[in-house]
Steps between C-alpha positions, in 0.01 A plus 500: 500500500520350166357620190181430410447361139138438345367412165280805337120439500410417160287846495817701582711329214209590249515875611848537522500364156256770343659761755845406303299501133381828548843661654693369221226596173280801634779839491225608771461940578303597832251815514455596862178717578288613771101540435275686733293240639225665682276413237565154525491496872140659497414248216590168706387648825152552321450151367627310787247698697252320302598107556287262523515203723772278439670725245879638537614787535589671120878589505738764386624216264164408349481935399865496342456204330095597341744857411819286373159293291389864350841621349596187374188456289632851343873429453515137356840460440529490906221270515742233295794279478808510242736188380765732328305453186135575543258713703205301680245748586253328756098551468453504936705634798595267679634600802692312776592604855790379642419282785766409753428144635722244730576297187631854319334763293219480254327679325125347381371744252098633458408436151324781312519801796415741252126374489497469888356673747708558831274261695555216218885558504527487898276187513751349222785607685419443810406105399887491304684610754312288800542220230914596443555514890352107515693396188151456265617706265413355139689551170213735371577695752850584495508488099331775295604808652596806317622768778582444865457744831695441796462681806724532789373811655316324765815422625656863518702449169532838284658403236621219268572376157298132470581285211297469217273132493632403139365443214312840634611829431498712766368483935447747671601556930280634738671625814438713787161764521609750729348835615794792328560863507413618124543898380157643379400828378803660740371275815641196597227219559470154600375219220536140517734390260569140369772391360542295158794345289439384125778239399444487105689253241707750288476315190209563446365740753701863408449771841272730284250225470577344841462831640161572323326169644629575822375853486158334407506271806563802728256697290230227621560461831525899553135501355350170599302504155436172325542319852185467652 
């Protein structure tokens, strides 16, 4: 059998370009940690015993990125973008999901999640990502953002180090939620824990602040407060 050669969609030569920018200009550090998400769990189970006709079902996605939303309003040097020379704090977070799609990966971002309600963000996302998987994406949509979540747990992945979307800062991986053996008070219990890797720009983002945001994230999705 001969080899096979074909030309790259257009879509993959546009991320393997800004996959290539970001390698080259972000020195990127990874924070790997594990939140109890029980919280969470009882949180989305709640609400999406609640729907309505016609309405989807509220994801784990839609709760990390309303959380992601929270802490970056309160550390806005992650919520920004830097050229080498200057800092460009953003006003809104907004927050992509990385959606995987015959014609490659996108990632349409939900402008403003921080004065969202879950239902408002999965209706938004929900719409992007039916609209990504037809190719109806529009520039508004992909342009804008200011952090990213990707999520490969679904697919039994526990851990990975994504790339960061440039000109953002920082993204953040969500991988496998998985009932684990954790040592209490002398007694060894079960507690679903979920799995999450930060990926921040160095330059800008040092590990004491990286680690303080990302200790606010886990903070509000331990506690569910400011999420309903």
């Amino acid at each position: 059998m001969e080899r096979e050669v074909i030309p790259a969609p257009k879509i993959r030569k546009i991320v393997a370009k800004r996959m290539l920018e970001s390698w080259q200009n972000s020195p990127r550090v990874s924070f790997t940690m594990r939140i109890d998400a029980e919280k969470m769990m009882d949180l989305r189970k709640k609400l999406n015993a609640g729907l309505k006709e016609g309405e989807g079902k509220i994801s784990y996605n839609t709760i990390i990125m309303k959380a992601c939303a929270i802490a970056l309003m309160e550390f806005p040097d992650v919520n920004s973008c830097f050229d080498g020379e200057n800092i460009t704090r953003n006003p809104d977070a907004n927050i992509g999901l990385a959606v995987d799609t015959e014609a490659g990966l996108m990632v349409p971002n939900i402008k403003q999640v921080q004065n969202k309600t879950l239902r408002q963000i999965s209706d938004e996302m929900d719409s992007a990502i039916e609209r990504a998987r037809i190719g109806k994406l529009k520039i508004d949509d992909m342009s804008g953002g200011t952090f990213t979540v990707t999520s490969l747990g679904g697919m039994g992945i526990e851990h990975a180090t994504p790339i960061i979307n440039p000109p953002e800062l920082a993204i953040l991986g969500v991988y496998t939620l998985t009932d684990t053996p954790v040592a209490k008070d002398g007694q060894v219990i079960i507690r679903p824990l979920l799995t999450l890797v930060l990926v921040a720009d160095h330059r800008l983002i040092d590990g004491a602040l990286a680690a303080r945001f990302f200790g606010r994230i886990k903070e509000v999705l331990e506690t569910c407060e400011g999420l309903e």
